[in-house]
NURO-407606 format. One record per residue (C-alpha): residue number from 1; residue in one letter; x negated, y negated, z. Coordinates in nm, 2 decimals, always signed. Each point is the difference from the previous one (the first is absolute). Example, Ala and Ser with C-alpha at 12.3 -4.5 7.8 and 13.67 -1.06 7.14 Angstrom:
<site><k>1</k><r>A</r><c1>-1.23</c1><c2>+0.45</c2><c3>+0.78</c3></site>
<site><k>2</k><r>S</r><c1>-0.14</c1><c2>-0.34</c2><c3>-0.07</c3></site>
END
This chain:
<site><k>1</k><r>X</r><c1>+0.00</c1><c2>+0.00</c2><c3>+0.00</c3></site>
<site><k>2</k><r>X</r><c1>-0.13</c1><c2>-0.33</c2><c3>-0.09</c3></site>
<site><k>3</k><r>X</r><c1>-0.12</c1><c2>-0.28</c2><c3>+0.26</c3></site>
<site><k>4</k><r>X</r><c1>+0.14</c1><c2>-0.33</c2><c3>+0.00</c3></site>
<site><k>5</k><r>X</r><c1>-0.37</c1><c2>-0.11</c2><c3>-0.07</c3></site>
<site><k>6</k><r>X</r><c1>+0.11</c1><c2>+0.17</c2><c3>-0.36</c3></site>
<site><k>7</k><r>X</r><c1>+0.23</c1><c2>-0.23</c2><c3>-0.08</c3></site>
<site><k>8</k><r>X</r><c1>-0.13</c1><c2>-0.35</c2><c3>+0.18</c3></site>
<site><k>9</k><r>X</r><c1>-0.18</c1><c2>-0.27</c2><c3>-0.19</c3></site>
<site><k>10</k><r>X</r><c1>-0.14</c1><c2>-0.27</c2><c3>+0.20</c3></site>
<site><k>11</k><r>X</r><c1>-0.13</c1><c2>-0.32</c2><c3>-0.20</c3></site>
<site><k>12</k><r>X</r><c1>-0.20</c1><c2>-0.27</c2><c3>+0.11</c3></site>
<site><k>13</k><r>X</r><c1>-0.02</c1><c2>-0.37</c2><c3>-0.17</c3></site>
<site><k>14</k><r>X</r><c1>-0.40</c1><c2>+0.05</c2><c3>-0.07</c3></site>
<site><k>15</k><r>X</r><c1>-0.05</c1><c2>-0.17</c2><c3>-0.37</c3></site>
<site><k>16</k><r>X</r><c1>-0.22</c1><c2>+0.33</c2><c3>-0.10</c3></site>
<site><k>17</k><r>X</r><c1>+0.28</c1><c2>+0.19</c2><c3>+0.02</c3></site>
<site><k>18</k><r>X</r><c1>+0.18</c1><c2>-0.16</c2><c3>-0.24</c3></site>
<site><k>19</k><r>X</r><c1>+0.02</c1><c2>-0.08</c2><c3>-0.37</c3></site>
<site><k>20</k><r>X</r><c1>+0.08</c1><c2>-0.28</c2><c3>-0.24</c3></site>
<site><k>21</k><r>X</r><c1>+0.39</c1><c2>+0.00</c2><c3>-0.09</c3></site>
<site><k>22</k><r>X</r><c1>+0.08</c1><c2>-0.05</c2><c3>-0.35</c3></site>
<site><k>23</k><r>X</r><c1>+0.25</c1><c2>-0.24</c2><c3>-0.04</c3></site>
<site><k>24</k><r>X</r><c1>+0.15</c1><c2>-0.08</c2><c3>-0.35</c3></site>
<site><k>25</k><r>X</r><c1>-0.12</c1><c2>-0.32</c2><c3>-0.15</c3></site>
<site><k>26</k><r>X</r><c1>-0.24</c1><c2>-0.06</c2><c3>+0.31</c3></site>
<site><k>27</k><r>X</r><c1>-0.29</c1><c2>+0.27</c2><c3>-0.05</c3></site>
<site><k>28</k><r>X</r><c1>-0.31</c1><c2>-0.11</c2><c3>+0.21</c3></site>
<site><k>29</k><r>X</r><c1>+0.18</c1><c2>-0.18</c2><c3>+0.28</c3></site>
<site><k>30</k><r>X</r><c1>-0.10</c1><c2>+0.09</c2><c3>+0.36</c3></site>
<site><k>31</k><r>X</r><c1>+0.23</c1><c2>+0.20</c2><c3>+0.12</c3></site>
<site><k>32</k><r>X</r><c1>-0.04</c1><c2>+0.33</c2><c3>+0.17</c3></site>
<site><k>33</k><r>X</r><c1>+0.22</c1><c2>+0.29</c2><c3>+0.08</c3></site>
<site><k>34</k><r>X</r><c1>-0.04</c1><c2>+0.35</c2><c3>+0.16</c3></site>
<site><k>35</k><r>X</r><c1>+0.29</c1><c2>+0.26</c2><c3>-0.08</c3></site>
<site><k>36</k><r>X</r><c1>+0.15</c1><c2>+0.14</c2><c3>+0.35</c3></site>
<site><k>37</k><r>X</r><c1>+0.24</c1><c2>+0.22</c2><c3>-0.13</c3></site>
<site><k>38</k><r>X</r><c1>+0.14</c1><c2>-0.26</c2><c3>-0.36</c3></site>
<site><k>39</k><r>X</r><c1>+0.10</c1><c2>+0.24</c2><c3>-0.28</c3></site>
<site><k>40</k><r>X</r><c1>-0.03</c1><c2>-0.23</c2><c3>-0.30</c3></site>
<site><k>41</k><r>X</r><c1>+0.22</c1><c2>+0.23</c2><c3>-0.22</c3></site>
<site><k>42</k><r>X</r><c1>+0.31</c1><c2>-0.05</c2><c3>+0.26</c3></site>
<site><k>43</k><r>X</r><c1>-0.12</c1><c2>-0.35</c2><c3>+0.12</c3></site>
<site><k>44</k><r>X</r><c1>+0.07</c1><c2>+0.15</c2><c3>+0.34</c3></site>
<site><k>45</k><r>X</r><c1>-0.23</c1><c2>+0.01</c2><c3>+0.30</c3></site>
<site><k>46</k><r>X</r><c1>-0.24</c1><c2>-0.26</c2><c3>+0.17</c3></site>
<site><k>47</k><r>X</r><c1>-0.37</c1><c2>-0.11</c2><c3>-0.01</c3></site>
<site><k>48</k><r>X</r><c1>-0.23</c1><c2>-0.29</c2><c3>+0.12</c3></site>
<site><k>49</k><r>X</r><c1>-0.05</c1><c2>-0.29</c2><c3>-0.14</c3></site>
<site><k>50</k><r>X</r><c1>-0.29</c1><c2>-0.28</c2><c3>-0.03</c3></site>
<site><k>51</k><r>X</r><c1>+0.04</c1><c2>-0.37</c2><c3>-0.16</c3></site>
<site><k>52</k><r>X</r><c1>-0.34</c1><c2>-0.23</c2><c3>-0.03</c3></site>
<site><k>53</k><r>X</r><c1>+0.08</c1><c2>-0.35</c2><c3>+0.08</c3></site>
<site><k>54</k><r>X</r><c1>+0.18</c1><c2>-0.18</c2><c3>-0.34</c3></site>
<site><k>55</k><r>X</r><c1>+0.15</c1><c2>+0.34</c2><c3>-0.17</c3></site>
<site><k>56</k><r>X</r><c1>+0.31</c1><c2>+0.15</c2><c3>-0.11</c3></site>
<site><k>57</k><r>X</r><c1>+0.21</c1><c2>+0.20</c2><c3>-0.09</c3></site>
<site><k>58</k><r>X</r><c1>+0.17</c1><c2>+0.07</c2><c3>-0.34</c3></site>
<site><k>59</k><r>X</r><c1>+0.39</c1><c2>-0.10</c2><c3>+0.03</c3></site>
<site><k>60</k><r>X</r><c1>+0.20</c1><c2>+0.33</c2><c3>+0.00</c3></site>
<site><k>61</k><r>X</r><c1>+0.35</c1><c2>+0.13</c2><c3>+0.05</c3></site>
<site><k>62</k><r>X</r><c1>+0.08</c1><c2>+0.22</c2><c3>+0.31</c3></site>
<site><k>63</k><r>X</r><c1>+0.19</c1><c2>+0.32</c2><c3>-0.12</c3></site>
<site><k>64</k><r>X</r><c1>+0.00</c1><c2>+0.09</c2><c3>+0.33</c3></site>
<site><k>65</k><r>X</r><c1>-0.03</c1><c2>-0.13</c2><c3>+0.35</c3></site>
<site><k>66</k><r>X</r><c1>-0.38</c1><c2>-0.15</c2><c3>+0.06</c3></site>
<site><k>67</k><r>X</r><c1>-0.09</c1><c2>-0.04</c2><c3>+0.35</c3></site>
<site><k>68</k><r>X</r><c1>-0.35</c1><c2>-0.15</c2><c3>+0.12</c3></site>
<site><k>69</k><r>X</r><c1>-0.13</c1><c2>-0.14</c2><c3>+0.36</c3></site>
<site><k>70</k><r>X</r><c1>-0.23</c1><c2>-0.27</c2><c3>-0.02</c3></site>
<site><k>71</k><r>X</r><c1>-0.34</c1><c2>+0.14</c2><c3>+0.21</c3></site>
<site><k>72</k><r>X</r><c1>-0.18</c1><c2>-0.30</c2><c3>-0.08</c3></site>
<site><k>73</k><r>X</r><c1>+0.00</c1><c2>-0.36</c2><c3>-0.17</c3></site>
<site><k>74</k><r>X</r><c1>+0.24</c1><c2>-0.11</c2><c3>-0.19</c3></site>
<site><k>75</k><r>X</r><c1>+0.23</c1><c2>+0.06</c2><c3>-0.32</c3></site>
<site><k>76</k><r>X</r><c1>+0.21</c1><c2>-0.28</c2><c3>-0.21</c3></site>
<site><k>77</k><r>X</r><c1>+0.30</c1><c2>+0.12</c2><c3>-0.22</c3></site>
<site><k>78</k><r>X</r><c1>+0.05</c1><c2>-0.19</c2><c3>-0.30</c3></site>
<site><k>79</k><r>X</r><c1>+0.31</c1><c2>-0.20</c2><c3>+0.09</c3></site>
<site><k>80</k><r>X</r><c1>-0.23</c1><c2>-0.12</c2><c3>+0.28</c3></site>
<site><k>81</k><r>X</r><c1>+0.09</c1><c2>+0.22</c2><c3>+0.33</c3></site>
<site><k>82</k><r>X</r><c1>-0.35</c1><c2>+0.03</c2><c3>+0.25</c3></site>
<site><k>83</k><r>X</r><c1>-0.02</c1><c2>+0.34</c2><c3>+0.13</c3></site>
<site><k>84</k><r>X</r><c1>-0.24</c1><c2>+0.03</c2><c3>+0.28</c3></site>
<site><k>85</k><r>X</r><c1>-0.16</c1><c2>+0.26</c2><c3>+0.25</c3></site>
<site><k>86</k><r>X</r><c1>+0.23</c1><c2>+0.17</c2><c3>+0.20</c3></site>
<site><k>87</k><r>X</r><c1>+0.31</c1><c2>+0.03</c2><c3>-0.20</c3></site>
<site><k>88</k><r>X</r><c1>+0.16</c1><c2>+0.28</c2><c3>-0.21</c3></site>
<site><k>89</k><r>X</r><c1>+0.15</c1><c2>-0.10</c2><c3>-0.29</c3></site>
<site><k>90</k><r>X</r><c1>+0.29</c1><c2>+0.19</c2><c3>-0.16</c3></site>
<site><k>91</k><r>X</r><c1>+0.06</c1><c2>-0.04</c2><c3>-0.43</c3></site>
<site><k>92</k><r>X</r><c1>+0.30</c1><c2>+0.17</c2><c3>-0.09</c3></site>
<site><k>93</k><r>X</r><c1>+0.03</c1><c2>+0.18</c2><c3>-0.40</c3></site>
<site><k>94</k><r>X</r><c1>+0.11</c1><c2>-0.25</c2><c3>-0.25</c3></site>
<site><k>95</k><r>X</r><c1>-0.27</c1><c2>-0.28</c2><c3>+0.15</c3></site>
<site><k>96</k><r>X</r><c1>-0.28</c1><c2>-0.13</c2><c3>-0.22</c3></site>
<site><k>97</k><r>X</r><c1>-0.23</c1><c2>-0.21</c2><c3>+0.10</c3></site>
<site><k>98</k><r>X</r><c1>-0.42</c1><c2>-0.05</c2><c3>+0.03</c3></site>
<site><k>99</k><r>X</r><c1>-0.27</c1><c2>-0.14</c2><c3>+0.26</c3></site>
<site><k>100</k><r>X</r><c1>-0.27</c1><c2>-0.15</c2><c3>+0.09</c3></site>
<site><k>101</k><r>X</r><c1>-0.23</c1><c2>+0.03</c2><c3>+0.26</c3></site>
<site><k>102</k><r>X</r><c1>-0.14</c1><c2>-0.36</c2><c3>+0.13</c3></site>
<site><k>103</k><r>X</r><c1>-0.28</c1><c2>+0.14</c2><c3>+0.28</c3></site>
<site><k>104</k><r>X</r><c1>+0.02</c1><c2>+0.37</c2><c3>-0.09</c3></site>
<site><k>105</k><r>X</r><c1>+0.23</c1><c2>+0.29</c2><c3>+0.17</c3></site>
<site><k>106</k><r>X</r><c1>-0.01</c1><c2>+0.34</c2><c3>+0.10</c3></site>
<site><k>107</k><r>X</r><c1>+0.37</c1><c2>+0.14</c2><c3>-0.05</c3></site>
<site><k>108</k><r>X</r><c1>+0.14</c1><c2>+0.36</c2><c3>+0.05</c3></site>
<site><k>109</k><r>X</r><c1>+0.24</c1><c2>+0.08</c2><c3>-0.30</c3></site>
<site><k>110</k><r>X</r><c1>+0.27</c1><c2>+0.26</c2><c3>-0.02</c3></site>
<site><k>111</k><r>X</r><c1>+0.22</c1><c2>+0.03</c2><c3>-0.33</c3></site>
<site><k>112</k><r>X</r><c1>+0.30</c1><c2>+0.18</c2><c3>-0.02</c3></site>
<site><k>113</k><r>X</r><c1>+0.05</c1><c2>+0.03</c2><c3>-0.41</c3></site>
<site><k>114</k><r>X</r><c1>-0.22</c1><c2>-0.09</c2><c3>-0.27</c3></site>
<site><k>115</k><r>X</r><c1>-0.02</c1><c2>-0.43</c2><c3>-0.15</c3></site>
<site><k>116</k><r>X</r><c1>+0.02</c1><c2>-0.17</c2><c3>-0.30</c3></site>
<site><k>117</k><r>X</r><c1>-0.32</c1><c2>-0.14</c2><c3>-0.07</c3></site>
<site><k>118</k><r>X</r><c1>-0.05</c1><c2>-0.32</c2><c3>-0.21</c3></site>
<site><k>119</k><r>X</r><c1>-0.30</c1><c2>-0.27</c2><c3>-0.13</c3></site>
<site><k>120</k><r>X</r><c1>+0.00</c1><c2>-0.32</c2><c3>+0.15</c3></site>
<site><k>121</k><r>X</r><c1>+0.13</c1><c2>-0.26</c2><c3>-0.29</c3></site>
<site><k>122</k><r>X</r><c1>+0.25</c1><c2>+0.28</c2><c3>-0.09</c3></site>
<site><k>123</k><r>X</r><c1>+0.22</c1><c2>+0.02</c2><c3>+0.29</c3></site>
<site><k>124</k><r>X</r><c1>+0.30</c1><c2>-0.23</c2><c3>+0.10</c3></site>
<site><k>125</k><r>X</r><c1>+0.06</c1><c2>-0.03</c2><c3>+0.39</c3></site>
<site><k>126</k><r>X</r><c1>+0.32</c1><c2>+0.02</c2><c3>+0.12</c3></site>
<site><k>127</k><r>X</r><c1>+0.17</c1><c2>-0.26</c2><c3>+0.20</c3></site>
END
């Protein structure tokens, strides 16, 4: 019978762990994920996530719920918002949106369903 140790993964924000996420439109931006347990065919699961001072994110549809807790620093939606250490933030599917990371951030990310990904230039925000 297997041990719980089997079926634990522990994960650590250390930057070696981690690898450069490819982002549509925004290859070579610093910004760093490490996979906990995201399946990228279901776009289900969580994982780790690193910003560098001054980066962002693609803007992208949620398909699915996307959940993250801010570790560290700070992250700015589009439409303005200031998301800051401490607080869990809660996108429901249907919302698009993209961010920027003014002093850098450490985040942990869980997405329930797969997104929409678009270019910056060709995406419209919603109101």
């Amino acid at each position: 019978m297997p041990k719980l140790a089997d079926y634990r993964t522990v994960a650590t924000f250390d930057p070696a762990t981690f690898t450069r996420m490819d982002m549509l439109g925004l290859e070579g931006q610093d910004v760093l994920w490490k996979n906990v347990s995201f399946n990228e065919t279901t776009g289900q699961g969580s994982y780790l996530m690193i910003m560098a001072p001054g980066t962002k994110c693609n803007p992208h549809r949620h398909n699915g719920d996307e959940e993250f807790f801010i570790v560290e620093g700070d992250l700015q939606d589009h439409d303005g918002h200031l998301y800051v250490a401490g607080e869990f933030v809660s996108l429901a599917p249907g919302s698009e949106h993209f961010s920027v990371s003014p002093s850098g951030c450490k985040l942990v990310v869980t997405q329930r369903g797969p997104e929409t990904n678009f270019r910056h230039g060709e995406w419209t925000p919603t109101p």
